[in-house]
PLY file of the C-alpha trace (Angstrom):
ply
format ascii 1.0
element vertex 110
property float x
property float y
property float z
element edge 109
property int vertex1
property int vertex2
end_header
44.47 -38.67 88.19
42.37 -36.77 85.49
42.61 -36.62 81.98
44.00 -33.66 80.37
40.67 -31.02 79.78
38.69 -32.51 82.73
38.45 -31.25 86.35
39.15 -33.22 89.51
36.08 -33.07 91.57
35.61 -30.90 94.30
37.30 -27.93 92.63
35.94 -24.97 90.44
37.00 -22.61 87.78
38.15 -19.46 88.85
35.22 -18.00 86.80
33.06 -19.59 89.61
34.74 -18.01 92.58
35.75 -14.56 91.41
31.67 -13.74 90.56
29.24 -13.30 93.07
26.44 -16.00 93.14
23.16 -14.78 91.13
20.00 -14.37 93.31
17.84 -17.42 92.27
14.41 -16.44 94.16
12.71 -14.77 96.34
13.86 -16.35 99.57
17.92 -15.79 98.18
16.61 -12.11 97.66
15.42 -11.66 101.20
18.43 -13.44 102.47
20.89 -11.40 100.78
18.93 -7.86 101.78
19.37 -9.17 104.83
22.88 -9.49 104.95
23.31 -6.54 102.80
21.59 -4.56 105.87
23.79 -5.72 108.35
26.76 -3.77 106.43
24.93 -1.02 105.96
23.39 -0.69 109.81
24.30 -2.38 113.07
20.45 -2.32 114.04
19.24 -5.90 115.09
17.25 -7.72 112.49
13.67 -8.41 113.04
12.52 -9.66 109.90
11.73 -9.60 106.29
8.03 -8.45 106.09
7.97 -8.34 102.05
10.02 -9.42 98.87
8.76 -8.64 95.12
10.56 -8.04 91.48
10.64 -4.74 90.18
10.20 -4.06 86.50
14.08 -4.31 86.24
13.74 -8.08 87.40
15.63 -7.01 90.33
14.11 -7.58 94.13
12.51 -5.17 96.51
12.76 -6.27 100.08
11.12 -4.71 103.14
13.55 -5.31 106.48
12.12 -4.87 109.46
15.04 -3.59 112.22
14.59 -2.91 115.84
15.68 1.01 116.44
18.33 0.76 119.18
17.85 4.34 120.52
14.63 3.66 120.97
14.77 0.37 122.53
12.52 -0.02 125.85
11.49 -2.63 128.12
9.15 -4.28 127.75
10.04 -5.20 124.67
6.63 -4.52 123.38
7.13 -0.69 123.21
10.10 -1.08 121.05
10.16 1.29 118.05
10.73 -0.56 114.93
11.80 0.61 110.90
10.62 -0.93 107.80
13.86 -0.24 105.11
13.53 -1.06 101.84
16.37 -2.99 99.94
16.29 -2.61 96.29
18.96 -5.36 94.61
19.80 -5.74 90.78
18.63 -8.52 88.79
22.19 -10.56 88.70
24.47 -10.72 91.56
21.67 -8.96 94.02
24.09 -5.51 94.55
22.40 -3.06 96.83
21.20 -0.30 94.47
18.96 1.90 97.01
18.30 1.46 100.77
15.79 3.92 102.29
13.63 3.77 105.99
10.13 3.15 104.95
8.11 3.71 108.51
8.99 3.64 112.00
6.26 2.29 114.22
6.18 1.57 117.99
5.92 -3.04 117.93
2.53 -4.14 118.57
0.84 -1.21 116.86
-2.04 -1.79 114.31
-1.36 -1.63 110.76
-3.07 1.96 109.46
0 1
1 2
2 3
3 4
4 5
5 6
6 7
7 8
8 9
9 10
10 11
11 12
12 13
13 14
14 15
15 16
16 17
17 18
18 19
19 20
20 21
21 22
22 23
23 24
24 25
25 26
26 27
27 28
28 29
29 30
30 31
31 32
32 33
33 34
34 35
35 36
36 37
37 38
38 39
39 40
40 41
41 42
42 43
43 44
44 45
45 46
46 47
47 48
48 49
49 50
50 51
51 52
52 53
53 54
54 55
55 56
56 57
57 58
58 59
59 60
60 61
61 62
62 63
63 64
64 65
65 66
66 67
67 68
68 69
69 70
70 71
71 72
72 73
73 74
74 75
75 76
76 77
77 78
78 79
79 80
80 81
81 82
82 83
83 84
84 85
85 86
86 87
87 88
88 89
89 90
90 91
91 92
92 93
93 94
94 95
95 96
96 97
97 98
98 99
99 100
100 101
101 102
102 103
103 104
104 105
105 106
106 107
107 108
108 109
């Protein structure tokens, strides 16, 4: 039993899980874009090719998705789409998604 004031373990306030978790770093940031993404657009997810602050201390994150329409075997002649995820500084909401590039896998960076 607890004392009156304290909190058994193994709960939390309802403070705690009525707010969204704040992104901590970097890695969180591309995490969450990633998820974020896969609301937005059914398109497999091929990878996170770049995560930086803005000067909002929010995160841009370049996704890399695999263009279904477009997909072809092989595999190497897939078309691909860089999208960029732009998240606010606390709770990481999506505040802009837009396609980047599309560029054929394998091809040379320009």
């Amino acid at each position: 039993m607890t004392a009156p004031g304290e909190r058994r373990r193994g709960t939390t306030s309802a403070s705690t899980t009525t707010r969204e978790r704040a992104v901590g770093g970097a890695r969180d940031a591309a995490r969450h874009a990633a998820d974020v993404r896969s609301e937005l657009i059914r398109h497999p997810l091929e990878g996170v090719s770049a995560v930086c602050r803005n000067e909002d201390d929010g995160w841009l994150v370049d996704v890399d998705v695999v263009v279904p329409a477009a997909a072809r075997i092989p595999d190497s002649t897939s078309l691909l789409a860089t999208c960029e995820a732009e998240l606010d500084p606390g709770a990481g909401a999506l505040l802009r998604y837009r396609r980047l590039a599309r560029y054929r896998r394998g091809a040379q960076d320009q």
